[in-house]
C-alpha positions as a printed Julia matrix, in Angstrom:
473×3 Matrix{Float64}:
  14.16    3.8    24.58
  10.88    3.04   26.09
   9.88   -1.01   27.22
   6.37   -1.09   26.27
   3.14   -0.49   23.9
   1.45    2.26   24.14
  -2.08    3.32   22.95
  -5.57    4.73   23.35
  -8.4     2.7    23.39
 -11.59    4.34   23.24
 -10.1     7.8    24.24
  -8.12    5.58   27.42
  -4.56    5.28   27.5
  -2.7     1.84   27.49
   0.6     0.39   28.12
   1.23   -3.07   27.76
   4.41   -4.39   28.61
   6.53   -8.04   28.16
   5.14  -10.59   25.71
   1.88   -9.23   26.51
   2.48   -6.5    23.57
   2.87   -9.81   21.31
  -0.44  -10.96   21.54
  -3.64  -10.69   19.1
  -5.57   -7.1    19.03
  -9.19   -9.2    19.35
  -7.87  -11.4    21.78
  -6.86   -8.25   24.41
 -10.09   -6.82   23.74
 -12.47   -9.32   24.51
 -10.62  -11.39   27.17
  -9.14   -8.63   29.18
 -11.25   -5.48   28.24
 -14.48   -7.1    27.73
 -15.12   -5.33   24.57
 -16.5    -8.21   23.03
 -18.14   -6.0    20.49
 -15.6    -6.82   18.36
 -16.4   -10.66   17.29
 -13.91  -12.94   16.02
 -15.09  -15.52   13.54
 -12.64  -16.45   10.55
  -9.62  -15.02   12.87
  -8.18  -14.94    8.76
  -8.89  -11.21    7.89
 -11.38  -12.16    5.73
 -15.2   -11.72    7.6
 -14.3    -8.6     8.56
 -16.62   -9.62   12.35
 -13.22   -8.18   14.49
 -13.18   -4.75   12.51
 -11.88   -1.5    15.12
 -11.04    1.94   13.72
  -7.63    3.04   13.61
  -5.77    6.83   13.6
  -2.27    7.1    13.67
   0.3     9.79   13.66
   2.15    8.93   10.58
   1.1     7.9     6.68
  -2.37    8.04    5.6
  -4.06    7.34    8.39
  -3.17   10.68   10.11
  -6.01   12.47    8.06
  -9.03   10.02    9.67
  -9.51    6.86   11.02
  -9.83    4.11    9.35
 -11.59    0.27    9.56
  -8.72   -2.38   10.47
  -9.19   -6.27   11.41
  -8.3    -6.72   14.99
  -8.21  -10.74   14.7
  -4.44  -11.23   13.2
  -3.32   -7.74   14.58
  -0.73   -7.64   17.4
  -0.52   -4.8    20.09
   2.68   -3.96   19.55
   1.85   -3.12   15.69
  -0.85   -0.83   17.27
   1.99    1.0    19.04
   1.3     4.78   18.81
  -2.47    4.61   17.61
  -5.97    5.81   19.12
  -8.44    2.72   18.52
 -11.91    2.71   18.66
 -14.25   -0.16   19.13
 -17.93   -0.65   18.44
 -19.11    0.08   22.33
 -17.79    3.63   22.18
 -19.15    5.02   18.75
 -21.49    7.3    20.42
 -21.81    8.81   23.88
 -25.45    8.59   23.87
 -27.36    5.87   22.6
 -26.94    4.75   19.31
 -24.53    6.6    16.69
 -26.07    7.33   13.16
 -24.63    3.92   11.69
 -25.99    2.13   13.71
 -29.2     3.77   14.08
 -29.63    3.07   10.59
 -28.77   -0.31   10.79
 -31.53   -1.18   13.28
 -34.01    0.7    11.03
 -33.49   -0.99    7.55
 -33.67   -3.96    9.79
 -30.0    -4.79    8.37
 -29.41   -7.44   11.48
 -30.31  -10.96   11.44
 -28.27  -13.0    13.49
 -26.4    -9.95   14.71
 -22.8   -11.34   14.81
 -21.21   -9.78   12.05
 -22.93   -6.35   12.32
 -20.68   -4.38   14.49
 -18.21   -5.24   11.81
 -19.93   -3.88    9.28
 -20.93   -0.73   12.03
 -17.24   -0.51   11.83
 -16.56   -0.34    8.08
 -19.43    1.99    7.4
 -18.42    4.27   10.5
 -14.8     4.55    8.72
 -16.62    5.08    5.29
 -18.64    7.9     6.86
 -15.26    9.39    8.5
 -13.56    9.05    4.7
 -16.48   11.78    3.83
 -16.84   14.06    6.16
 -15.85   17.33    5.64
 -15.7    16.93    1.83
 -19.52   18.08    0.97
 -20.81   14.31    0.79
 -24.65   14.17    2.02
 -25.49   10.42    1.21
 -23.58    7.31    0.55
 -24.04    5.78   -2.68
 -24.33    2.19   -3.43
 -20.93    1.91   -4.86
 -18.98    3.12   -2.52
 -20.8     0.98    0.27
 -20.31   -1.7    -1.66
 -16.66   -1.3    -1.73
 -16.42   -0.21    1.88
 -17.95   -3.73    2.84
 -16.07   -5.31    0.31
 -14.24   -7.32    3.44
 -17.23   -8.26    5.46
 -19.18  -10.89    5.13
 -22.63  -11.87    6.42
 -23.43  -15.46    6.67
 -27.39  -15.15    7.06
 -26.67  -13.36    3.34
 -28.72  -10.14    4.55
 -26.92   -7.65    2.44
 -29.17   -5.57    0.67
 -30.93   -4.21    3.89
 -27.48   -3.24    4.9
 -27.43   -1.39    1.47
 -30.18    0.1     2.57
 -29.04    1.33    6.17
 -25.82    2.83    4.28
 -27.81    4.36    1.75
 -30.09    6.15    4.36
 -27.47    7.29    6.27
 -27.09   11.31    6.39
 -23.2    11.58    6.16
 -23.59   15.84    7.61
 -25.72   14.49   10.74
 -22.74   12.16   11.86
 -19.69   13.98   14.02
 -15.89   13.15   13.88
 -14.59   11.1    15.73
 -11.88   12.87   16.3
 -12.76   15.56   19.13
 -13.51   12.36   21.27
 -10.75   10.31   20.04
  -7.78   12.14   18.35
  -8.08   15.98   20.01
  -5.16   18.09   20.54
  -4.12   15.93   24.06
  -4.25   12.65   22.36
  -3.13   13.44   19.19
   0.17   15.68   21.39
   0.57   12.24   23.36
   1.14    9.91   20.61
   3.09   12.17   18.28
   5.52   12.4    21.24
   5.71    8.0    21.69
   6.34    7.65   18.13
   9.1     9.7    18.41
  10.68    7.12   21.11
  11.84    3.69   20.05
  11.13    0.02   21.49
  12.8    -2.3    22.9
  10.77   -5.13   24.78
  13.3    -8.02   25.56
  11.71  -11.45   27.83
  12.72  -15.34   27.72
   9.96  -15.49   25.54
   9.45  -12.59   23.46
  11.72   -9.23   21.89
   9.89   -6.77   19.51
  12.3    -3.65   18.59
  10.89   -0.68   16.93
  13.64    1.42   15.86
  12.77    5.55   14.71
  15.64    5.61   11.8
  16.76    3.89    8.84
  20.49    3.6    10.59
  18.77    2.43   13.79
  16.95   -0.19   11.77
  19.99   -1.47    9.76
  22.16   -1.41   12.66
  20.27   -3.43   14.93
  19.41   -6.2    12.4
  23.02   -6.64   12.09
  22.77   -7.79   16.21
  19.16   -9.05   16.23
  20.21  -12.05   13.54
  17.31  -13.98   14.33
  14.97  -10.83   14.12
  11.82  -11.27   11.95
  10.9    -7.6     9.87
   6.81   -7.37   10.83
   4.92   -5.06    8.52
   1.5    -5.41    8.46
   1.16   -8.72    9.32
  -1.81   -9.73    7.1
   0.25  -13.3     6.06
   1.83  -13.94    8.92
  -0.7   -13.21   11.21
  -2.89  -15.78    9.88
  -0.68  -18.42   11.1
  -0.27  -17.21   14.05
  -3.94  -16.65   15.28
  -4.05  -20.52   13.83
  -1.51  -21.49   16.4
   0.78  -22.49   13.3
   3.19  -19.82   14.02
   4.73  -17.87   17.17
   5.53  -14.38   16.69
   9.13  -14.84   19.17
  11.8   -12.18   17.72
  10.41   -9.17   15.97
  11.14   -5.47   14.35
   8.63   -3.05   13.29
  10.01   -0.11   10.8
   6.31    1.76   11.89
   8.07    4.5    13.59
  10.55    5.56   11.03
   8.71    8.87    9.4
  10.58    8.46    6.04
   8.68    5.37    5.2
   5.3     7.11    4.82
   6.77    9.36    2.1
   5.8     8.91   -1.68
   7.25   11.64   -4.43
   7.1    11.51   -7.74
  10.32   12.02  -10.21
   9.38   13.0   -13.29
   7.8     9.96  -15.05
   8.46    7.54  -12.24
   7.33    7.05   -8.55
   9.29    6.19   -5.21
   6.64    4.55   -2.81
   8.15    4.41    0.73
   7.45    0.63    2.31
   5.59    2.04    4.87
   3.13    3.4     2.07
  -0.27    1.12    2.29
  -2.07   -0.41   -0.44
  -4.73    2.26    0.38
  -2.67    4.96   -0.18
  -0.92    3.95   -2.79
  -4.28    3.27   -4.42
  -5.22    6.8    -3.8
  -2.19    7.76   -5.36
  -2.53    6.02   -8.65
  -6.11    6.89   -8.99
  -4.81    9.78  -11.84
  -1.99    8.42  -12.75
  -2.08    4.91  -13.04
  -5.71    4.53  -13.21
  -5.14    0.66  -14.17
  -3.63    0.25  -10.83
  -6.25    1.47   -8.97
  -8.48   -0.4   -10.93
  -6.69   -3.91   -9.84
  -6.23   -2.65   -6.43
  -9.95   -2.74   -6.02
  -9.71   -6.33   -6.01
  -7.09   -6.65   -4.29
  -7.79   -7.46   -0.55
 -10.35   -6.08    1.5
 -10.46   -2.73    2.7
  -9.43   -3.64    6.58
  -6.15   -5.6     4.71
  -5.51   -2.49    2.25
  -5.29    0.12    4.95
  -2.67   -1.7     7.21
  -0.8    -3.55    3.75
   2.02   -2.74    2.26
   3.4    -2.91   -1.58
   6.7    -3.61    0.1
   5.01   -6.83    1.79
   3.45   -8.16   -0.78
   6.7    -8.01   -2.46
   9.07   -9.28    0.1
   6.98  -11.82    0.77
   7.54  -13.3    -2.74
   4.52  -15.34   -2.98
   4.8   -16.87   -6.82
   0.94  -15.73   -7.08
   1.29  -12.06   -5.02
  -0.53   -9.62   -7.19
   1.48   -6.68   -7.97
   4.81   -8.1    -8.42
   3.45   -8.7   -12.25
   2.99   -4.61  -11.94
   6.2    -4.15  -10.79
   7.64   -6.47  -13.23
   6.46   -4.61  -16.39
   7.2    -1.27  -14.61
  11.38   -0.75  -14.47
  10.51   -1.06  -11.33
  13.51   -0.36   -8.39
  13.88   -2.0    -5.14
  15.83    0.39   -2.9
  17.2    -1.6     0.16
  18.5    -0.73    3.66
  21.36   -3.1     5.75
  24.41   -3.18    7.76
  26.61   -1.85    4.52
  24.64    1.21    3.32
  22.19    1.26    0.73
  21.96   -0.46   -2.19
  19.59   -0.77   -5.64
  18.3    -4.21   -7.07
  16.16   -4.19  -10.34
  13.39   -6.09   -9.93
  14.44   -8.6   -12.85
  17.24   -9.84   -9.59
  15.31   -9.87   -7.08
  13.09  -13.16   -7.17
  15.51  -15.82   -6.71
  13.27  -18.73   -6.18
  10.13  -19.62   -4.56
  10.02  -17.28   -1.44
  13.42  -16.36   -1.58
  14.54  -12.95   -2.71
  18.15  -10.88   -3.56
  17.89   -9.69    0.02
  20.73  -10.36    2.06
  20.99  -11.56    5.72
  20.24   -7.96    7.67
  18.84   -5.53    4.54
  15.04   -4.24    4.31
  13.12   -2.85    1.92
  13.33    1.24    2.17
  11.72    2.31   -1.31
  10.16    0.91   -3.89
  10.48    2.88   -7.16
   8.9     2.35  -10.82
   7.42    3.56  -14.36
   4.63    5.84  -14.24
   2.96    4.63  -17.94
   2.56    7.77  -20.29
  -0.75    8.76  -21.54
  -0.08    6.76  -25.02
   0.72    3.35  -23.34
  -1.64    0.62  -22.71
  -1.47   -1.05  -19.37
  -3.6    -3.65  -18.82
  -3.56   -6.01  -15.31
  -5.46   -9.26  -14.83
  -6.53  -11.06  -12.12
  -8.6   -15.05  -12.24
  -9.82  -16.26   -9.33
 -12.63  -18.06   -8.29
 -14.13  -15.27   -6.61
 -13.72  -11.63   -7.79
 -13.22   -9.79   -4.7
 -11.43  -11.33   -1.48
  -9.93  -14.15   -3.42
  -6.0   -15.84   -4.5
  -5.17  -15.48   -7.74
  -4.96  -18.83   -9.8
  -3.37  -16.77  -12.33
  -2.73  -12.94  -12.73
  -1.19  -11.23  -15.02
   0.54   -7.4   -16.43
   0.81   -6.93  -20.35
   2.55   -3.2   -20.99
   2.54   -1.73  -24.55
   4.93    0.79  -25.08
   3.78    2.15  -28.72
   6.66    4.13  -29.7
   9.35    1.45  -30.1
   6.66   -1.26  -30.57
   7.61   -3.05  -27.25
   5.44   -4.95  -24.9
   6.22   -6.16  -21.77
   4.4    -9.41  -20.39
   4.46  -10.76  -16.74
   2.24  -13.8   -14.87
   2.3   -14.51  -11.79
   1.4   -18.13  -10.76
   2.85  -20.16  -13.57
   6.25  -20.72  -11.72
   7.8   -20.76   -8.67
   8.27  -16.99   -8.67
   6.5   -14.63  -10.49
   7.75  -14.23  -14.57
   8.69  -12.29  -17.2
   8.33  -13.36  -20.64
  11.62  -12.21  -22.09
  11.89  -14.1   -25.4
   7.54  -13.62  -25.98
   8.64   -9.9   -25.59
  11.83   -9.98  -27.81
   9.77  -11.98  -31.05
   6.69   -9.79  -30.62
   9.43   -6.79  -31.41
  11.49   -8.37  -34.04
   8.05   -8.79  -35.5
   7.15   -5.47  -35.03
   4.07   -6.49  -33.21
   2.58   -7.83  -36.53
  -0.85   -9.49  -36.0
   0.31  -12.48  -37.96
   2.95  -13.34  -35.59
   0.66  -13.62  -32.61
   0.0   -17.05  -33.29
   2.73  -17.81  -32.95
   4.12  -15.47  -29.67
   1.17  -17.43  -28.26
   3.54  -20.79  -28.46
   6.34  -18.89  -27.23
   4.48  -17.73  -23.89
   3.26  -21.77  -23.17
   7.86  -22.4   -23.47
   8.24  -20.13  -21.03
   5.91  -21.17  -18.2
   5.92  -24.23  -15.78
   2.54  -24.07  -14.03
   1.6   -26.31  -11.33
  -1.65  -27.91  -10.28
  -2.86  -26.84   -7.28
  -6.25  -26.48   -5.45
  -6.81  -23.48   -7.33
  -6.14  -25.08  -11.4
  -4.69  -27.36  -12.92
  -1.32  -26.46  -14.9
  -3.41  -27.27  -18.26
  -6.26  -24.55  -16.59
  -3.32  -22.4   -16.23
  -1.89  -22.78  -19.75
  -5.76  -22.07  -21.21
  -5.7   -18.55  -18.83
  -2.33  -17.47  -19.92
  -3.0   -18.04  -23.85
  -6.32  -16.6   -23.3
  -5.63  -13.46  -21.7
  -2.49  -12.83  -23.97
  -4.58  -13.09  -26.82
  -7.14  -10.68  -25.27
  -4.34   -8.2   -24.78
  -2.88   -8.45  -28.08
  -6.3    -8.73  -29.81
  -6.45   -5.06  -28.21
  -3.21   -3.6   -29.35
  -4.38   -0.42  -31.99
  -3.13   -1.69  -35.68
């Protein structure tokens, strides 16, 4: 059991010990290592200004590093990881990036752009190795997706991304994750955490038993994942971080398989991942997670947070809701299985009892023949809270469909007796007039700074009728 943090920083190891561990990744940087390269301006996880690049022994991030937002990040959730800032992209004068970046003339104020240096360095790291010679627009466009530029000088950053010659740029790796550091870290993930003060404990157990068993002491312990909610509130001063455990140690959490025509994601598994992992098959899903979050949120994220945190307007619990989805759990008593019909309760509150976690999250993947179709309004496409979204499933064969919303009640819905007329019906296109009655009984919406409940009641009918309109006579 070790008492402190530990990480490299620019190819430097660092231990930080006490409540020190709890504070904010951009905060350490620029107040006590005078990397103020990386800029904090929203301190949300939305500009993007605070991006670093992480690597880490376990999940995903293993095969490269990747763009993360340092501004509602503690060090102790960076336990185990090489990071590197803007200052130490290259040894000798400028890297390619940025190089670029001064010669499309892609600055103008200058704050934000070593956050974008950031996300286009981990872009460039994404390709290399894999034949890529130039960086089309798309994919830049998606890479930046989470930063934003307030002197709106995008396209010459378009440009600088576009000129960039992905086989003149080097790894990072050699510098940053070689054999020492990567030897190093593999052996302090394989150590728990314990960090106990007056004023802060953050435990960091290795095992699923571990983790059970301590919740069942640490009563008051809060479960920190990725942090992207709660750390909002927190670098807002709305929130301490006091009594924490992190499950980023325990290897079995980083593990997806596939069985048969359904998929266990551990809930360890980012959104990035499992985006990468639905890109065959569920291609709707990795469709909607393009909008979902930036790219900095979607590489530390979890599907199991967004879930647990049972926001009434999350995005994928509609997913989930449509898919037979499974949520495996962890506690004090052994495992145990709750459908996902159980598990919202009310608003924020879930079928999780005192001391379980979220292990596994398991669901349909949608045969070849089914439509799957997943909606999203907001007032912005990208980057934005959903005012409504939605998850309409047609399952052709026994002329089912299965219809969820999310923000139209307290917790996201399913729309059990739309569902059950559409199919005594037979999905006949002269009953949809009147399923569309049946959906408006079984919502409540809310007004909100985002709609009205009558805005909400116009989205829902519209986009049923949209997916219905669609369904092959």
């Amino acid at each position: 059991m070790r008492d402190f943090v530990f990480f490299f920083l620019n190819g430097k190891p660092v231990e930080v010990r006490r409540e020190a561990a709890g504070q904010m990744l951009s905060d350490f940087l620029r107040d006590e290592r005078r990397l103020v390269g990386t800029k904090v301006v929203c301190a949300e996880g939305d500009c993007g200004a605070c991006s670093v690049l992480r690597r880490f022994p376990l999940g995903a991030s293993r095969k490269g590093f990747e763009a993360v937002n340092s501004c509602i990040t503690t060090l102790a959730q960076m336990d185990g990881s090489s990071l590197v800032t803007v200052e130490a992209l290259s040894e000798d004068g400028l890297s390619p990036i940025q190089d670029a970046m001064v010669k499309c003339h892609a600055s103008q104020c200058g704050f934000c752009t070593p956050g974008f240096v950031m996300a286009l360095s981990g872009l460039v790291e994404s390709k290399l190795g894999k034949g890529a010679e130039k960086i089309v627009e798309k994919d830049a466009k998606n890479a930046l997706t989470g930063n934003l530029c307030r002197c709106t000088g995008y396209q010459p950053i378009l440009d600088a991304a576009a000129s960039i010659n992905v086989k003149s740029c080097s790894p990072l790796a050699p510098r940053f994750y070689n054999t020492a550091i990567q030897k190093k870290l593999k052996a302090i993930v394989a150590d728990p955490i314990e960090i106990k003060t007056e004023r802060f404990s953050f435990f960091a157990p290795t095992s699923a038993k571990a983790a059970s068993t301590a919740l069942g002491r640490l009563s008051k312990a809060r479960i920190l994942g990725a942090g992207t909610d709660l750390g909002v509130l927190v670098s807002k001063n709305k929130l301490r971080y006091e009594n924490l455990m992190s499950l980023h140690l325990i290897p079995d959490l980083y593990t997806n398989k596939k069985k048969g025509n359904r998929l266990a994601v551990g809930s360890r598994v980012t959104l990035a991942e499992l985006r990468r992992l639905a890109k065959k098959s569920i291609p709707e899903l990795a469709r909607f997670l393009d909008l979902f979050a930036s790219p900095q949120i979607k590489n530390v994220a979890t599907l199991a947070g967004n879930l647990v945190n049972a926001s009434p307007i999350a995005d994928t619990p509609p997913f989930l809701l449509v898919a037979g989805t499974v949520i495996h759990v962890h506690g004090a008593k052994g495992p145990r299985s709750i459908p996902i019909e159980k598990f919202f309760l009310e608003y924020r509150k879930t079928a999780l009892k005192p001391g379980e976690w979220v292990k596994e999250i398991e669901f349909d993947i949608p045969a070849e023949n089914e439509i799957l179709t997943l909606k999203k309004v907001s007032q912005r496409k990208d980057l934005d809270i959903s005012c409504v979204n939605a998850a309409f499933r047609l399952l052709p064969q026994s002329k089912e469909v299965r219809l969820a919303l999310g923000g139209v009640a307290s917790v996201p819905v399913r729309l059990y007796k739309t569902e059950a007329f559409l199919k005594k019906h037979s999905l006949n296109p002269e009953a949809f007039p009147s399923a569309l009655k049946f959906a408006q009984d079984e919502i409540e919406p809310l007004s909100d700074l985002r709609g009205t409940a009558a805005f909400r009641r116009i989205l829902v009918e519209n986009l049923l009728q949209q997916f219905l309109g669609d369904i092959p006579r």
